[in-house]
TORDOTI-986122 format. One record per residue (C-alpha): residue number from 1; residue in three letters; x, y, z. Coordinates in nm, 2 decimals, padded with zeros to 4 digits. Layout:
N
NUM|ALA|X|Y|Z;
...
This chain:
543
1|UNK|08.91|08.55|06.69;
2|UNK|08.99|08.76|06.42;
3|UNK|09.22|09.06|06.49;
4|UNK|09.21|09.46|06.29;
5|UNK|09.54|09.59|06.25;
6|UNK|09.44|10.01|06.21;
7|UNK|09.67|10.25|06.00;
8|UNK|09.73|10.50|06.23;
9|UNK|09.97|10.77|06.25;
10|UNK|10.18|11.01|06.56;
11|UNK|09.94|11.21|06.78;
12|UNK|10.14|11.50|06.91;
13|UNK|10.16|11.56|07.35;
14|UNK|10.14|11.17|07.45;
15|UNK|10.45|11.23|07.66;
16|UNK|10.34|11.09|08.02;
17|UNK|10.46|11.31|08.29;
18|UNK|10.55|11.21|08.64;
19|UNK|10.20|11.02|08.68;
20|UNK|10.11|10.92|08.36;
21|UNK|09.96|11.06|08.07;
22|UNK|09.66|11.30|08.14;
23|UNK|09.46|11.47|07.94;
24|UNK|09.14|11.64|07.92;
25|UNK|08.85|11.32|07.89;
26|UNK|08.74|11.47|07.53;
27|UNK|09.14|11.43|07.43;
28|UNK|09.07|11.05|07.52;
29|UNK|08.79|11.00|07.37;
30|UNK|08.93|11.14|07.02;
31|UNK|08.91|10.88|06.73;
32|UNK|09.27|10.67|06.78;
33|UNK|09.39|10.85|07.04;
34|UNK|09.35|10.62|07.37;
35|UNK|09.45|10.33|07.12;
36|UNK|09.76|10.50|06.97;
37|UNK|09.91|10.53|07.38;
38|UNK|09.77|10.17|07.49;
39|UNK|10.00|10.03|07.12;
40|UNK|10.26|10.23|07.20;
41|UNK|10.29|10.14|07.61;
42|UNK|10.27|09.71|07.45;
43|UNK|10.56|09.82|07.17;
44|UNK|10.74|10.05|07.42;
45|UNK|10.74|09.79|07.70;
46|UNK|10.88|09.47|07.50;
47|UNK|10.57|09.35|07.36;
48|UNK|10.22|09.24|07.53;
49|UNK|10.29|08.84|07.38;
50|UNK|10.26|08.59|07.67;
51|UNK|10.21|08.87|07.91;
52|UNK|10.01|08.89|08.25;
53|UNK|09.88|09.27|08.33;
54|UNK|09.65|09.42|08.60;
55|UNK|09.41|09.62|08.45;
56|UNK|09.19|09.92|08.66;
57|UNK|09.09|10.23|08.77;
58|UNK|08.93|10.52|09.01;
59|UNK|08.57|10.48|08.84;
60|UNK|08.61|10.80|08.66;
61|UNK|08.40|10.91|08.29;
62|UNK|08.55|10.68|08.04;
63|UNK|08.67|10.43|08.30;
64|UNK|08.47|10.20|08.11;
65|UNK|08.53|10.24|07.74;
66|UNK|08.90|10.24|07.82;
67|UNK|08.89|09.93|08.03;
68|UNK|08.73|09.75|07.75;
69|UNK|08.94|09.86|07.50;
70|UNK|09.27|09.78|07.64;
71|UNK|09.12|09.41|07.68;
72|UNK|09.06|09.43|07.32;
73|UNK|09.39|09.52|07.23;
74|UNK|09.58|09.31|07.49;
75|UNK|09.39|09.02|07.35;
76|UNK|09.49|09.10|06.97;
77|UNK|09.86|09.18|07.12;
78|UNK|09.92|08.85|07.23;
79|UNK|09.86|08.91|07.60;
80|UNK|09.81|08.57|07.83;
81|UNK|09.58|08.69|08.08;
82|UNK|09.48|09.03|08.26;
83|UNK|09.35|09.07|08.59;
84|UNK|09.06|09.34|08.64;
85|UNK|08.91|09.48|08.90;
86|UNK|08.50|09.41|08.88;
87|UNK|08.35|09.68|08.67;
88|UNK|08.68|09.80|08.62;
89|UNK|08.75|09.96|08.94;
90|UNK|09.14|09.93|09.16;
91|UNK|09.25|10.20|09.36;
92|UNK|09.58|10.29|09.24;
93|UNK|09.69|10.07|09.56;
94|UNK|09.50|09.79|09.52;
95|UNK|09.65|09.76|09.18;
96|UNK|10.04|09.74|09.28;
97|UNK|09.93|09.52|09.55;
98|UNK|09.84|09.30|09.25;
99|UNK|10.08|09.32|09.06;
100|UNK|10.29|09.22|09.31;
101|UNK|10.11|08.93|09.49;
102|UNK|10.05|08.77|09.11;
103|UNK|10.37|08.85|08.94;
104|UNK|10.23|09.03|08.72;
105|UNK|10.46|09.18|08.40;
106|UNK|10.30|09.47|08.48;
107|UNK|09.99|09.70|08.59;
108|UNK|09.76|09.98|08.35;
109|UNK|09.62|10.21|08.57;
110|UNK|09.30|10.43|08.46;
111|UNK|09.32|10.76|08.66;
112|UNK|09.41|11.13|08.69;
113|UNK|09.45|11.06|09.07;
114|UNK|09.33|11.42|09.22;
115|UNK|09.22|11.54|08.93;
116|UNK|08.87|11.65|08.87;
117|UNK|08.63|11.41|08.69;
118|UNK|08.35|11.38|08.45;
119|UNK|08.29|11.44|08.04;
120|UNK|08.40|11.82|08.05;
121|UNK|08.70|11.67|08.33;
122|UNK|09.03|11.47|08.28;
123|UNK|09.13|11.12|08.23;
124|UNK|09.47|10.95|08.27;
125|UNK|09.65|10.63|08.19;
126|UNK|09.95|10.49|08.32;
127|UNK|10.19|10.16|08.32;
128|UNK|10.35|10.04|08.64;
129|UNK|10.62|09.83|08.63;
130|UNK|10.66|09.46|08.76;
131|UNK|10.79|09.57|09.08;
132|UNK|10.43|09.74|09.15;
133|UNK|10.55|10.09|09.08;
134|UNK|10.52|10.35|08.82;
135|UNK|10.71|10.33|08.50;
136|UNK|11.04|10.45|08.54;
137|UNK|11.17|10.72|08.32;
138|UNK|11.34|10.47|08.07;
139|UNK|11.03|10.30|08.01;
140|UNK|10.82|10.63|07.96;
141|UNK|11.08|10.77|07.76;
142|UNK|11.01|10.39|07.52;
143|UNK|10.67|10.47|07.53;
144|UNK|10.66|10.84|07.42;
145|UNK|10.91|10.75|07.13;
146|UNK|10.66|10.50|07.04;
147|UNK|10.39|10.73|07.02;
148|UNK|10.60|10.95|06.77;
149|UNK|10.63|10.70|06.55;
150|UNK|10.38|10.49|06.58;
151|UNK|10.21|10.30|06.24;
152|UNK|09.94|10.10|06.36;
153|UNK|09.76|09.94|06.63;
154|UNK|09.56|09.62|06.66;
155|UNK|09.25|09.52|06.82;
156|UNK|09.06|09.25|06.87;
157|UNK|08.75|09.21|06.68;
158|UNK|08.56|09.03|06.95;
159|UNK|08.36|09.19|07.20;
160|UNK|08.57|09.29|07.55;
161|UNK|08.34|09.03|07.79;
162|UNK|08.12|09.10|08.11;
163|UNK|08.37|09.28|08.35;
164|UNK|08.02|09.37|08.57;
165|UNK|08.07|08.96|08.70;
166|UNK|08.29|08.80|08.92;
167|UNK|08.45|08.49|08.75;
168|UNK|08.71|08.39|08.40;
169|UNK|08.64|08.43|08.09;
170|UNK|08.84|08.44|07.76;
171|UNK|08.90|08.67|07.48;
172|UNK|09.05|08.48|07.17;
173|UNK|09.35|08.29|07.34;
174|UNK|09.35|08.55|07.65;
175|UNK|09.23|08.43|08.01;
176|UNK|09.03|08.76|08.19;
177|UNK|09.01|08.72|08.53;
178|UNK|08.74|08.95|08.72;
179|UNK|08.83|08.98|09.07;
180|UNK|08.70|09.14|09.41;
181|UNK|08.90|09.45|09.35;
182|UNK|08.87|09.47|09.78;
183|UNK|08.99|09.13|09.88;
184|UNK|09.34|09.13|09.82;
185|UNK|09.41|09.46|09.93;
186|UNK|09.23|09.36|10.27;
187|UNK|09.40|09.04|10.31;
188|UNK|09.71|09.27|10.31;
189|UNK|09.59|09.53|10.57;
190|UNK|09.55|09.19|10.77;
191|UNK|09.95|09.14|10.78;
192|UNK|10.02|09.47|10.88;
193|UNK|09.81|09.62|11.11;
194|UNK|09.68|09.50|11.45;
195|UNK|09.31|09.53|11.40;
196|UNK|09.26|09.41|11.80;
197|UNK|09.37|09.67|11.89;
198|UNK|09.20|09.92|11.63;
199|UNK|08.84|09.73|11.65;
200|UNK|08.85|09.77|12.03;
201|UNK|08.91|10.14|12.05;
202|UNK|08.64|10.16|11.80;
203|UNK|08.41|09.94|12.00;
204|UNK|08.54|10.16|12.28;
205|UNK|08.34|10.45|12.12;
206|UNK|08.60|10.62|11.97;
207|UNK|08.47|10.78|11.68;
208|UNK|08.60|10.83|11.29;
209|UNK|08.46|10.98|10.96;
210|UNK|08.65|10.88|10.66;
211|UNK|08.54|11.10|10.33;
212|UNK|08.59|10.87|10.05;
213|UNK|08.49|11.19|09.84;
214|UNK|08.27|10.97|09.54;
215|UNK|08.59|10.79|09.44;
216|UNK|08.73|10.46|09.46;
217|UNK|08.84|10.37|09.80;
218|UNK|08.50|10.42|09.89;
219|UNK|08.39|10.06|09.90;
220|UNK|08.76|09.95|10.05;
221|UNK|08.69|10.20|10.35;
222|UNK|08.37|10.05|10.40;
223|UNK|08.47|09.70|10.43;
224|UNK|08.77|09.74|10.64;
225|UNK|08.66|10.03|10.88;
226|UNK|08.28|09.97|10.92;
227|UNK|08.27|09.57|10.81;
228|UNK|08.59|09.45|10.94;
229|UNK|08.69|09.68|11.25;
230|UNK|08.37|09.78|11.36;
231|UNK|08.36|10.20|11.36;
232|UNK|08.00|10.31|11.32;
233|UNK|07.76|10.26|11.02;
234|UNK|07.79|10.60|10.80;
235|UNK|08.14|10.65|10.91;
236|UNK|08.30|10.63|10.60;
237|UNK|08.07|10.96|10.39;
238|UNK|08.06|10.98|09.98;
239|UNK|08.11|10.63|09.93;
240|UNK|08.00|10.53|09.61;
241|UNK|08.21|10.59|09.34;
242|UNK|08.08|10.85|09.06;
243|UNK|08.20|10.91|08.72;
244|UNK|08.20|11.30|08.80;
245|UNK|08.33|11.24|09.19;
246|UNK|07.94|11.39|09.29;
247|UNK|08.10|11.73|09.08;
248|UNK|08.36|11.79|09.34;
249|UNK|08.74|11.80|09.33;
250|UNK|08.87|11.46|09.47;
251|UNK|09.17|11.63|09.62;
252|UNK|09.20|11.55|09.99;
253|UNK|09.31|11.89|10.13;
254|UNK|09.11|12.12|10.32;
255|UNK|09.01|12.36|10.01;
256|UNK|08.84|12.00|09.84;
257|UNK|08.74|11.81|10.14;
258|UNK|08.55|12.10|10.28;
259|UNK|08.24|11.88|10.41;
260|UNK|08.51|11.67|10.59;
261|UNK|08.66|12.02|10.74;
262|UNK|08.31|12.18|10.84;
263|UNK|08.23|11.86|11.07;
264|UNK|08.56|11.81|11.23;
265|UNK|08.56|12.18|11.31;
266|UNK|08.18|12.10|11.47;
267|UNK|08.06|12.11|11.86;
268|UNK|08.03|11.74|11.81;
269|UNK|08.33|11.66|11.57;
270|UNK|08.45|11.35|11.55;
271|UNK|08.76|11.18|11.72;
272|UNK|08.97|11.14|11.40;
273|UNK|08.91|11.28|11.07;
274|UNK|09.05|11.12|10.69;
275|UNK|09.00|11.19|10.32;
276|UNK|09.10|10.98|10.02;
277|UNK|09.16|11.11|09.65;
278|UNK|09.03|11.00|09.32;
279|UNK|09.26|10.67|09.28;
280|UNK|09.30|10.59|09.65;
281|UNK|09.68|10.68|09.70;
282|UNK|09.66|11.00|09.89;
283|UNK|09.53|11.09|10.21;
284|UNK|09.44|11.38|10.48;
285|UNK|09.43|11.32|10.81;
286|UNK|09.29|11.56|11.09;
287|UNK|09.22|11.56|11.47;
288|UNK|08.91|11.75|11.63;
289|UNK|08.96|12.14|11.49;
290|UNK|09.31|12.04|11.36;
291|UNK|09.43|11.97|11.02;
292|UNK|09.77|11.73|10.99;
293|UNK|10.00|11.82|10.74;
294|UNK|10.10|11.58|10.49;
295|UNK|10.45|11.69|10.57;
296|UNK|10.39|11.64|11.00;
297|UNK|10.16|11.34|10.89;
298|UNK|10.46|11.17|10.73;
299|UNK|10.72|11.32|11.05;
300|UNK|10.45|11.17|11.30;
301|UNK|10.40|10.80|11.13;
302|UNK|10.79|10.74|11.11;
303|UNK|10.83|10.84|11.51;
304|UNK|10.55|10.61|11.60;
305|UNK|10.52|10.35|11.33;
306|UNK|10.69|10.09|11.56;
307|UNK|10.37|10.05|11.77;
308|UNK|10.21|09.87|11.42;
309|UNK|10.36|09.50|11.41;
310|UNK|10.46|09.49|11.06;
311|UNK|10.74|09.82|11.15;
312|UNK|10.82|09.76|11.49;
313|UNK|11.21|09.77|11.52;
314|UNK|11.21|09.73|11.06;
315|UNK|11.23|10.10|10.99;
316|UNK|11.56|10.05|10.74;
317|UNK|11.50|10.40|10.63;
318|UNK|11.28|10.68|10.54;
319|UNK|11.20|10.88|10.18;
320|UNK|11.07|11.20|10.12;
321|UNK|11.04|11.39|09.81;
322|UNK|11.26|11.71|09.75;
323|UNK|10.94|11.96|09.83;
324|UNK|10.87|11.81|10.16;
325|UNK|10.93|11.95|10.46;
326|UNK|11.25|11.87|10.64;
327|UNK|11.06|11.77|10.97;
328|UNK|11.10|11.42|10.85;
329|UNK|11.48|11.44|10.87;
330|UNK|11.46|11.53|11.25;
331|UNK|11.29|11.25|11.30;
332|UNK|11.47|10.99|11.08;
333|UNK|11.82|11.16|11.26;
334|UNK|11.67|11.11|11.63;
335|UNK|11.62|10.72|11.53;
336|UNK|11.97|10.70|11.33;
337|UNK|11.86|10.61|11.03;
338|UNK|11.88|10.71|10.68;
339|UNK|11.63|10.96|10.52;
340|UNK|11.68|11.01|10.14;
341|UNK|11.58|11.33|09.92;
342|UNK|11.45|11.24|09.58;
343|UNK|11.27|11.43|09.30;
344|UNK|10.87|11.49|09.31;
345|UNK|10.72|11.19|09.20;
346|UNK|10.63|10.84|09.37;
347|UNK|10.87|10.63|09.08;
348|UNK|11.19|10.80|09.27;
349|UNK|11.15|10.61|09.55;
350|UNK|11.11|10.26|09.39;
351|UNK|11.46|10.17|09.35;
352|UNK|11.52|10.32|09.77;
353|UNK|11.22|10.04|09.84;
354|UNK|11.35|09.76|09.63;
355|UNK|11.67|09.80|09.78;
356|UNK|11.63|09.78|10.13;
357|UNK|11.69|10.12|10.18;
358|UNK|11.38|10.22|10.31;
359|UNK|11.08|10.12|10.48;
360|UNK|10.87|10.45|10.50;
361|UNK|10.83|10.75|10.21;
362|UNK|10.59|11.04|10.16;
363|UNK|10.56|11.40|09.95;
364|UNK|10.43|11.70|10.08;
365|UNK|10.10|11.60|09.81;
366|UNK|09.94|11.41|10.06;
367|UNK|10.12|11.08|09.99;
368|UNK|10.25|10.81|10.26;
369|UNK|10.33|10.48|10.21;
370|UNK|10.58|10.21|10.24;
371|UNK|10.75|09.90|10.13;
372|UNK|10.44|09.67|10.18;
373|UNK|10.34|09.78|09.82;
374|UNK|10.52|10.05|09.56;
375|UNK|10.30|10.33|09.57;
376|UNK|10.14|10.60|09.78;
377|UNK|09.85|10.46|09.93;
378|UNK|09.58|10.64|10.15;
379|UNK|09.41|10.37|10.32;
380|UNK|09.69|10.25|10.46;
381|UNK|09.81|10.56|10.62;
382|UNK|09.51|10.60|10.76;
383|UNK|09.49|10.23|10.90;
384|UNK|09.88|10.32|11.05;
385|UNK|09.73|10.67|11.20;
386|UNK|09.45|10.46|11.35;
387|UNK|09.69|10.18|11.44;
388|UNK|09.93|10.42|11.61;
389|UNK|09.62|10.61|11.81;
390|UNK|09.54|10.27|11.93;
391|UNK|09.82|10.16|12.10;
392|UNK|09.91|10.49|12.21;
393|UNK|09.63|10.64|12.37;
394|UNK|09.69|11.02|12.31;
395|UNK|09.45|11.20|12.09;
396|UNK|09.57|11.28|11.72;
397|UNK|09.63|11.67|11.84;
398|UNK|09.78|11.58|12.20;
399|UNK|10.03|11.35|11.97;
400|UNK|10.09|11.60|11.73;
401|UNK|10.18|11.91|12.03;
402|UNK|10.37|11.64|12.22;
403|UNK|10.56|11.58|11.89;
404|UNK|10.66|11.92|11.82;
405|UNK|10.75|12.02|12.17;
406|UNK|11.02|11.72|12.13;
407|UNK|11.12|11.80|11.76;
408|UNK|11.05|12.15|11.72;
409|UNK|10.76|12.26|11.44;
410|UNK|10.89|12.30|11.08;
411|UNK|10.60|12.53|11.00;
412|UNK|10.48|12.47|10.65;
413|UNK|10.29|12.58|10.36;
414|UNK|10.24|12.54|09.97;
415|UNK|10.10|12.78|09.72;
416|UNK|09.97|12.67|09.38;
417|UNK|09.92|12.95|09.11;
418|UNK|09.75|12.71|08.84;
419|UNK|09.69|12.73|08.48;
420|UNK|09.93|12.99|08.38;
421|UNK|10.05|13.03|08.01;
422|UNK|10.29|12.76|07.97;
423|UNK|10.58|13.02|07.83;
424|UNK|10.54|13.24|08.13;
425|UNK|10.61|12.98|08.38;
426|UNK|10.85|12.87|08.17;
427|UNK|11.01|13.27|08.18;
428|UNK|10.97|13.25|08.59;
429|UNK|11.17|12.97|08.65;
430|UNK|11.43|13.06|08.36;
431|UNK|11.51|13.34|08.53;
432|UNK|11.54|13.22|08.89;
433|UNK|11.77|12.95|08.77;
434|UNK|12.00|13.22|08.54;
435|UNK|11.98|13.45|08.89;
436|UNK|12.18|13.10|09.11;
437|UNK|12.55|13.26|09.16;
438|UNK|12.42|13.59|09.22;
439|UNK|12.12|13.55|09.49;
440|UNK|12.33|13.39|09.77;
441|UNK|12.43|13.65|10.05;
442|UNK|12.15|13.90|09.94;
443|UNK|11.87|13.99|10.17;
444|UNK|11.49|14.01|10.11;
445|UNK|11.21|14.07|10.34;
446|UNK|11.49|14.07|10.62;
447|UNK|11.60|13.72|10.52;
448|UNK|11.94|13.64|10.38;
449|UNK|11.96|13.42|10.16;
450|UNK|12.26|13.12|10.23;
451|UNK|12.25|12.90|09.89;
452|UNK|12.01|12.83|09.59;
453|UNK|12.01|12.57|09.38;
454|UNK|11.80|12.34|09.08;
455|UNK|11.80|12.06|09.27;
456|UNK|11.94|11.75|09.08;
457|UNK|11.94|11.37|09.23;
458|UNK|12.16|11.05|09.17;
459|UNK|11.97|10.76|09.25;
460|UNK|12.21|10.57|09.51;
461|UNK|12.10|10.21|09.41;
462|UNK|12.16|10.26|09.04;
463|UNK|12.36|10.57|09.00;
464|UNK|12.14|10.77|08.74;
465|UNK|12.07|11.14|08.74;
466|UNK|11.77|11.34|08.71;
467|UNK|11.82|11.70|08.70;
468|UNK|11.63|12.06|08.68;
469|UNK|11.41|11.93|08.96;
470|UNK|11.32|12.25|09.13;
471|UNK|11.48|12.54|09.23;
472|UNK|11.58|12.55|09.64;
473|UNK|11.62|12.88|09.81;
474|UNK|11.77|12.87|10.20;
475|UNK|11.78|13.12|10.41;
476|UNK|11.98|13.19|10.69;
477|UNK|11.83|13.04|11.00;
478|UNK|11.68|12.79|10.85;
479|UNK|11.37|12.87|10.61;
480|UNK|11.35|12.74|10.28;
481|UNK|11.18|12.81|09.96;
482|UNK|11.13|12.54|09.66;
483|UNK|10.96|12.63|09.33;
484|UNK|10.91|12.40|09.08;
485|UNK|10.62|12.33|08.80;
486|UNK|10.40|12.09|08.84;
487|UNK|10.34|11.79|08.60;
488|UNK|10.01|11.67|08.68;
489|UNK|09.78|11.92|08.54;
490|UNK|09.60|11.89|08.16;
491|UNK|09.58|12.28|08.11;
492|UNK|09.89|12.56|08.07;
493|UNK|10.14|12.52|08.40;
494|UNK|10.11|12.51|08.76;
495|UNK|10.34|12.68|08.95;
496|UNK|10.36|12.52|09.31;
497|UNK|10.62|12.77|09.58;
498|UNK|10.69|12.55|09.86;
499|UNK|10.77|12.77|10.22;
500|UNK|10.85|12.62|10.51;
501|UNK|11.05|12.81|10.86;
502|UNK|11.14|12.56|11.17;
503|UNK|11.06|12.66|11.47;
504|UNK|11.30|12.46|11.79;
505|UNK|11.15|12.30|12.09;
506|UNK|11.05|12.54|12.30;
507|UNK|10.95|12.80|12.05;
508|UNK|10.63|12.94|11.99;
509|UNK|10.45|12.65|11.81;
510|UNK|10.09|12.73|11.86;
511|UNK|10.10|13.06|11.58;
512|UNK|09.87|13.06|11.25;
513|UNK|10.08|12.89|10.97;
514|UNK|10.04|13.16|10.70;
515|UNK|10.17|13.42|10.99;
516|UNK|10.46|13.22|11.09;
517|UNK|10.57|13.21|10.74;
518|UNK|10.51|13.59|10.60;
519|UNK|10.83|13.67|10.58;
520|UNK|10.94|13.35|10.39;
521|UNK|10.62|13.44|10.15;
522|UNK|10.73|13.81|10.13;
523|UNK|11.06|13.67|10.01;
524|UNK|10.92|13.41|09.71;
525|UNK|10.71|13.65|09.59;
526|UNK|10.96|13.93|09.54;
527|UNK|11.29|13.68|09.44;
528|UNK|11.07|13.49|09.17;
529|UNK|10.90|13.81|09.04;
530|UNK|10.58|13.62|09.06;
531|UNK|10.34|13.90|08.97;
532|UNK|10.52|13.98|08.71;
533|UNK|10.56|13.66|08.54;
534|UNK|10.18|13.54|08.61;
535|UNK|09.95|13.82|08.65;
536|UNK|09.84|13.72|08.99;
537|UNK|09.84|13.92|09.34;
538|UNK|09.82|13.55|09.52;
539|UNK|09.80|13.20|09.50;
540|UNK|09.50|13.00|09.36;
541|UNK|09.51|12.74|09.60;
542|UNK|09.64|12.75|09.94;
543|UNK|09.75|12.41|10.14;
């Protein structure tokens, strides 16, 4: 087989943020450009000689032409064998799962998760680790200097083989293996989950619609829930996967999952309600009329998950990201065990999982998961929700107003003003972090403020830092504000404002959620300046 080794040169913004490197699909598609990242992750990584990767993704535009030429390339870089999903497809899930079961050297992951797809959308690309995780920040940091230096690339003459086919082949030296991208993933729902007890409360009539939302978990959701436990044929909705996600948003909240919304909100909704996102690693859950929070979602599994047999009396620990509400922490205080704060991003809680330290972790994003793999995965907190229902016998909104008449309610809400000039986000959180000494014991919108802070983390299994994480603003009382930028969009910035007010047993629980927290929104708006700094008299997108 021969092998092209391509003069190539640096291609400026190939620095892969807390998911990966995303871009706009035409970016990817540019002459070099997918090829210059793909070299640069083998040379950033150690070399691909005598490896074994995992190789898929969500099904988006591109999805294809990517796949094949990172078996090109692997194959001209030395690589011993990769492991792809048929026609190129893993859910983000799926793929750790992989990469774990085979011990693999690693995974690349084709996706921008929640992003929207198509030719005029976004693409993505990302490397997780051999633990089944995304990179950690020492190994993206190896990749992007890579990419600033980068010479050349090489790729393998030969054509990239039939990835539509179940079966081996070879590429030069390389073994590809085309698997069942369901089968493993499955087999592993299998060991934690009693499906018994799940297929007889579906067989009981108890009813569920799961909206894939044209992405990739689609065809796991119909094998499990409709093959394998039994729930009603056309319970799982937009189940093929599309290249443009049928022109939606695959974002599982209830702006995006709208359809899912309107028909558990019906006069004949229903029992449970669940939504997947683009990859497969994020989920929504919602009872008859009544949307879960990602926030009570993750609060909720961690008081219950003992009635699934994989966690019953093995919860070590819990996880949640900085931005998440603190109605975790009740919880994980009521059971006596640990619950860690780490930055946004899923790669922070790798080290907590490997460790030992603990078993359950979720962000306010609409992503749960736990040690059985390392990432976020939404078919599995949907199996656990369904697990827990099971075994329980409340409804999903009984459980939830049970739960908070025992906890208390940490009402909760996030506001995302997207796209925004880059330098004026930039501007609006300068000057919140310039104002930290001088906010604290100041009032606004009759709220006084106790401490502020840019959150910064040390790792407590292997002591690093990570700083300038978000700024946190508590009030007295109890109500917090957290505004950060996010990393996971292609165009200008996204400022996301995080609110969130607890409310003790016995309180008033039952109040609309935007209500409960006016004051707390009165006080964002006017300590971050926010019109100022962005132009805008609200949020674009309201969760």
């Amino acid at each position: 087989m021969a092998n092209q080794i391509v003069p190539t040169s640096p291609i400026e913004g190939q620095k892969p943020g807390t998911s990966g490197l995303r871009k706009k699909t035409a970016v990817f598609q540019e002459p070099g450009y997918l090829e210059n990242f793909v070299q640069s992750l083998f040379d950033g990584t150690g070399g691909a000689a005598g490896k074994t990767y995992v190789v898929g993704g969500d099904g988006r535009f591109f999805n294809d032409d990517a796949t094949r030429t990172i078996i090109r390339m692997a194959a001209a870089n030395g690589a011993a064998r990769l492991i792809i999903g048929q026609n190129g497809l893993l859910s983000t899930p799926a793929a750790s799962n992989l990469i774990r079961k085979n011990q693999t050297d690693g995974g690349i992951i084709l996706s921008a998760s929640h992003n929207p797809g198509g030719q005029n959308g976004d693409f993505g690309i990302k490397f997780n680790a051999a633990n089944g995780g995304p990179a950690p920040e020492k190994i993206t940091e190896a990749i992007y200097a890579r990419t600033q230096d980068i010479t050349q690339y090489r790729i393998a003459e030969a054509d990239a083989g039939d990835i539509s086919t179940l079966g081996s082949y070879k590429v030069g030296d390389m073994q590809v293996d085309v698997i069942d991208p369901v089968a493993d993933y499955e087999d592993l729902m299998r060991e934690l989950f009693d499906f018994d007890a799940i297929a007889k409360m579906f067989a009981g009539g108890f009813r569920v619609c799961f909206d894939a939302m044209h992405a990739v978990t689609g065809p796991y959701a119909k094998r499990i829930l409709e093959g394998v436990l039994g729930a009603a044929h056309g319970s799982v909705i937009n189940a093929v996967p599309s290249l443009d996600f049928g022109g939606g948003h695959p974002d599982p909240n209830p702006v995006w999952a709208s359809e899912l919304v309107a028909l558990m909100s019906g006069t004949d909704a229903p029992d449970f309600g669940a939504a997947s996102d683009g990859d497969g690693d994020r989920n929504m859950v919602m009872g008859r009329d009544a949307f879960v929070s990602p926030s009570d979602s993750l609060a909720l599994l961690t008081a219950y998950a003992h009635l699934a047999p994989a966690y019953a009396g093995r919860l070590s620990g819990v996880a949640r990201s900085m931005p998440t509400s603190q109605a975790v922490d009740i919880v994980a205080e009521r059971l006596g065990i640990p619950c860690f704060e780490t930055p946004t991003g899923w790669k922070f809680f790798g080290n907590l999982l490997d460790a030992g330290k603990a078993t359950l972790c979720g962000e306010e994003s609409a992503g749960t998961g736990s040690n059985h793999i390392r990432e976020k995965d939404g078919l599995w907190a949907v199996l656990l929700w369904l697990n827990i229902l099971a075994r329980d016998g409340r409804d999903i909104v009984q459980l939830r107003r049970d739960h908070w008449r025992s906890f208390g309610r940490n009402y909760y809400s996030r506001h995302d003003y997207e796209e925004i000039p880059t330098e004026a986000a930039g501007a609006l959180m300068s000057a919140l972090r310039a104002n930290l000494t001088t906010l604290p014991g100041s009032t606004v919108a009759g709220l006084t403020i106790s401490e502020v802070d840019n959150f910064a983390y040390t790792d407590p299994v292997d002591g690093s830092l990570t700083e300038n994480q978000g700024v946190r603003i508590r009030f007295e009382g109890g109500s917090r504000v957290v505004l950060r930028l996010s990393g996971t969009g292609t165009q200008g910035a996204t400022l996301r404002v995080y609110l969130e007010r607890f409310e003790a047993p016995g309180g008033d629980h039952g109040q609309d959620v935007q209500a409960a927290l006016a004051p707390v929104i009165e006080a964002a708006e006017t300590i971050a300046d926010i019109k100022t700094h962005t132009g805008r008299d609200k949020a674009d997108i309201i969760t």
